[in-house]
N, C-alpha and C positions, 0 to 999 in steps of 0.2 A: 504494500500500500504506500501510496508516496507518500512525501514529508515536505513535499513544496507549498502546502496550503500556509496562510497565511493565520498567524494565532485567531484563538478564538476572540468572541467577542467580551467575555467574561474572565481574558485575560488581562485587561485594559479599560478596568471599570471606575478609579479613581482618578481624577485630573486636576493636577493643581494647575490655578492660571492666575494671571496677573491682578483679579478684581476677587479671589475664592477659591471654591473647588467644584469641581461637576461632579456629582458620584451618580452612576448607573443606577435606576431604580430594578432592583431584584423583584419585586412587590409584583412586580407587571410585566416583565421581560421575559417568554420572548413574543408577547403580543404585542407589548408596546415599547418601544425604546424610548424610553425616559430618563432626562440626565435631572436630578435635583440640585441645584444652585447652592453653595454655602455661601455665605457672605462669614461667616465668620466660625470660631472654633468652637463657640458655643452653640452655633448654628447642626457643624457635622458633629459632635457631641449627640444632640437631640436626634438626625436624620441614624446613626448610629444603635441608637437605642430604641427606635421606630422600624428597625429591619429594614430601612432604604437599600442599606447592602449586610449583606451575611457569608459565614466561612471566613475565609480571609481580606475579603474585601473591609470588615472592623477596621486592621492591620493597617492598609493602603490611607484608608480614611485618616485615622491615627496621624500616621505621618504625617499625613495634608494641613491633619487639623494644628499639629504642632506649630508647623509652619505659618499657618495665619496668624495665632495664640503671638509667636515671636514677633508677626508684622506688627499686630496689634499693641504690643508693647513696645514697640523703635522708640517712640520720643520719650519712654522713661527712662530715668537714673537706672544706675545698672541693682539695686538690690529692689527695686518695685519689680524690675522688668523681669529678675529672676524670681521672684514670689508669684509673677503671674504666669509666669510658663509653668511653672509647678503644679500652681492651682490649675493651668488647664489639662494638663496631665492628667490629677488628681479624677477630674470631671470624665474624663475621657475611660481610664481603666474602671469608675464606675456603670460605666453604661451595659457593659457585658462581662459579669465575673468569673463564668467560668472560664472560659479561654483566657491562657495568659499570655496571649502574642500583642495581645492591647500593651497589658503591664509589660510585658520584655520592650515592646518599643520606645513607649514614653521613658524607662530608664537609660535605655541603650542612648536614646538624644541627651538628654537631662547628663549623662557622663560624658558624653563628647562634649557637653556645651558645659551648662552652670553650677554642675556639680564636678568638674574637670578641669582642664585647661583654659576656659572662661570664665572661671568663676569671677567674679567685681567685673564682670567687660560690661558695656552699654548695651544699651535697647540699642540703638545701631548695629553695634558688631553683632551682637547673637541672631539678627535677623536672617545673616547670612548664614554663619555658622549654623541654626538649628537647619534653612533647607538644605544645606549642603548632608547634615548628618542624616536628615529623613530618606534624603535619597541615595542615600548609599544605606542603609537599614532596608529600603525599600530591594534595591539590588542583592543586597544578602541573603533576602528572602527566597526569591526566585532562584538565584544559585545552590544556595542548599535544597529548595525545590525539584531543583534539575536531580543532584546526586541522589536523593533521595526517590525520586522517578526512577531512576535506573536500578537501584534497588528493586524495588518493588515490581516491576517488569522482569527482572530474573526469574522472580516467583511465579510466571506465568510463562505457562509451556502454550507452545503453538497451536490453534485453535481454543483457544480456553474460553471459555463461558462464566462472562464474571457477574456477579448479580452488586451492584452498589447499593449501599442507605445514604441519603439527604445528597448534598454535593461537595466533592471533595475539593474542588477549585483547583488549585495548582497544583496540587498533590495528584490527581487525575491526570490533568493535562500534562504533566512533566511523564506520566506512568507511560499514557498511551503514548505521546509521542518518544519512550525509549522502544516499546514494544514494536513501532513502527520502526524504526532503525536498526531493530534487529530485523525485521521482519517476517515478523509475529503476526498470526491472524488472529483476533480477539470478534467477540461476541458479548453483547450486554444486558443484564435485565438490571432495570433501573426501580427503586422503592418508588413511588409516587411524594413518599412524605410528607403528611400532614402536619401541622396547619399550614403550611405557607407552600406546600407541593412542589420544593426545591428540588424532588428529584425530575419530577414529572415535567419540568418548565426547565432547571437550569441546568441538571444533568444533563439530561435527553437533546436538548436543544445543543449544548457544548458537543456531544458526542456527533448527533447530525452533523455537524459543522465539520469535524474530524474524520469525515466520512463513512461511520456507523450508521446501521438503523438499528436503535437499542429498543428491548421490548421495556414498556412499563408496565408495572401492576403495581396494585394498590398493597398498604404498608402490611395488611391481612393475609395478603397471599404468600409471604416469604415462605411458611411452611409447605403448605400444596404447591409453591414453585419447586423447591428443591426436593420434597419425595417424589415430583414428575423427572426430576433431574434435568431441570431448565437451565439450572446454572452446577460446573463443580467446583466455582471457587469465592468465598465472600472476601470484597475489598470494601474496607469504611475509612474513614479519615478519623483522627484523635483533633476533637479539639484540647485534651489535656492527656497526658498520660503519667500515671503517678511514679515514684521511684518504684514500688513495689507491685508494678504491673498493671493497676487496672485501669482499664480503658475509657474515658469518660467524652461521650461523643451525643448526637443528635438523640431523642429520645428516643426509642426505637431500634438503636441499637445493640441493647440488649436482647430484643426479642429476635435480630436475626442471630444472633450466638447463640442463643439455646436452640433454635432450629436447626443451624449449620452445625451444632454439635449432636443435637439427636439422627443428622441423615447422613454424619460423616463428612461432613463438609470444610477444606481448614477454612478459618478466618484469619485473613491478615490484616492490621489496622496500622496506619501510616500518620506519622506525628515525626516534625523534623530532630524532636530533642523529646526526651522525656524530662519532665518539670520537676529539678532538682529541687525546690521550696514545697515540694508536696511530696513526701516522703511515702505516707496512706493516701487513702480516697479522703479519712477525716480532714485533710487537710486543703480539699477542692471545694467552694462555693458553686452548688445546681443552683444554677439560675431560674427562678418559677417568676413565669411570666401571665399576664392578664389571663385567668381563666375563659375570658370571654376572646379570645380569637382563636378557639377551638371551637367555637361555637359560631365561624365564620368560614366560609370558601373564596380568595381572592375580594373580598367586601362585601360578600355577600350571605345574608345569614340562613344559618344551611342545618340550626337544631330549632326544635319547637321553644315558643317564649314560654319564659318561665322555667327551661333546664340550666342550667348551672356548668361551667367547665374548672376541669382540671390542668395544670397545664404546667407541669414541670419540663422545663426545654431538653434538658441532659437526662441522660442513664449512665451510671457506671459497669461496666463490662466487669467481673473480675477476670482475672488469669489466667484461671483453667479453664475458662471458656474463651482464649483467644489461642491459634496454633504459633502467631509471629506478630512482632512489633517491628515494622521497619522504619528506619530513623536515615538522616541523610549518610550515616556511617559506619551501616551495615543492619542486618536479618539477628533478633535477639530474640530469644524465650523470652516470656512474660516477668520469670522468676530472674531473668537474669540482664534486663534493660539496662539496667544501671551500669553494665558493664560497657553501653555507650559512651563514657563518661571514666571509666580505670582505666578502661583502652588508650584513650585518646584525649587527652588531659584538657 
């Protein structure tokens, strides 16, 4: 399968520009192409915690948002201008607590900049300095992206039938396009996932793009998929993964790990780092979000009034119900992630 196409559309969903930021609206894509306007950092802050983008798009935002937070502060003195980058930080890693690719970014800038070799600089200098660091944060990403795609593509033998939950974003795109360079023929059945039907719109549509036609089914069917053996291999994305292996991703992904382990299925879950600061799962925030936008389809309400939702965003995976944890630095037992990390200091 060639590898001339051009990235996806979901690979190029945050834009910093001269007046803000345009972030891709996830919400509606791929019926409608929607870029939402930041004007400011407390603007992508909010668009953030509104699911305007999701997966890693946070991350992209993040950096953007930093960056305006800095513009916004130029004409202070340099100890206002570093209390307010901080505080937009602060603002920012609130908005989505389980994933810490929010919090890894805002420090990763905050050490380059005000808490580093800038510390007392003006609202001028950090201006540069923060986009200069967002956008190499931003390129780190995707490169450890890349390794960790290539990973995860080893694990997939020629003709494989891979069933995904929610979207993996660049951890996908980086997989298929190594699988394409081997050349690798791959097959997809996609989760629908509910509430926001990420798989059914952002997967599905990426994969189209890639030149797949992925099956979806709805989040219900993972089991009668894999006892018809639609799929023999599950690939999910980590948005966290603990030092002591458990997996903590879309909600939902729990339920394909006890299915993928009752029909013999491995499960591989893909996370570029495992999250040294969470040692256990006690140590990760589930984010539980408005029980009423399970009580909706794309804006439109899809339970009878007067029922109630539930609506923990994450599941924790343990362990033993995951076969591999691939990281951008190799294939690790669950029991033995953290050897990410003794390996390769």
């Amino acid at each position: 399968m060639s590898t001339s196409r051009p990235r996806p559309v979901l690979a190029d969903s945050v834009r910093l520009t001269g007046d803000g930021v345009e972030i891709l609206d996830r919400r509606v894509y791929p019926f409608e192409t929607r870029w939402v306007h930041c004007a400011t950092s407390e603007e992508v802050a909010a668009a953030i915690k509104q699911m305007v983008t999701q997966s890693s798009g946070p991350l992209f935002a993040t950096t953007a948002g930093m960056t305006l937070a800095a513009r916004e502060a130029r004409h202070e003195p340099a100890e206002a201008a570093a209390a307010y980058l901080r505080a937009a930080g602060g603002r920012l890693v609130a908005t989505r607590p389980t994933n810490n690719h929010i919090r890894d970014a805002v420090r990763a800038i905050l050490a380059a900049t005000v808490d580093g070799p800038l510390a007392g600089a003006s609202g001028q200098e950090l201006a540069d300095a923060v986009e200069a660091a967002a956008a190499e944060h931003d390129a780190r990403y995707w490169s450890r992206s890349v390794a960790l795609g290539r990973n995860a593509a080893s694990l997939l033998g020629d003709g494989a039938r891979v069933l995904t939950h929610c979207w993996a974003d660049a951890y996908l795109i980086t997989t298929v396009e190594a699988a394409q360079e081997a050349g690798k023929r791959l097959e997809f059945v996609c989760t629908e996932t509910r509430p926001y039907l990420q798989g059914a719109r952002l997967t599905a549509a990426t994969l189209v793009e890639m030149g797949y036609r992925p099956t979806v089914i709805t989040d219900g069917m993972v089991a009668a998929a894999l006892s018809d053996r639609l799929a023999d291999v599950a690939l999910v994305a980590a948005d966290r993964v603990t030092m002591d292996g458990h997996v903590v991703n879309k909600i939902g992904t729990l339920g394909v790990a006890l299915a993928a382990q009752a029909f013999d299925v491995p499960l591989y879950a893909l996370v570029q780092a495992p999250d040294p600061l969470a040692p256990t799962i006690e140590d990760v925030v589930i984010e539980r979000r408005d029980g009423d936008e399970v009580l909706h389809v794309l804006g439109t309400r899809s339970a009878a009034e007067g029922a109630v939702g539930y609506y923990p965003a994450f599941d924790a995976t343990p362990p033993a119900l995951v076969t591999a944890i691939v990281t951008e630095r190799g294939v690790y037992r669950p029991d033995q992630v953290s050897g990410h990390f003794e390996e390769n200091p």
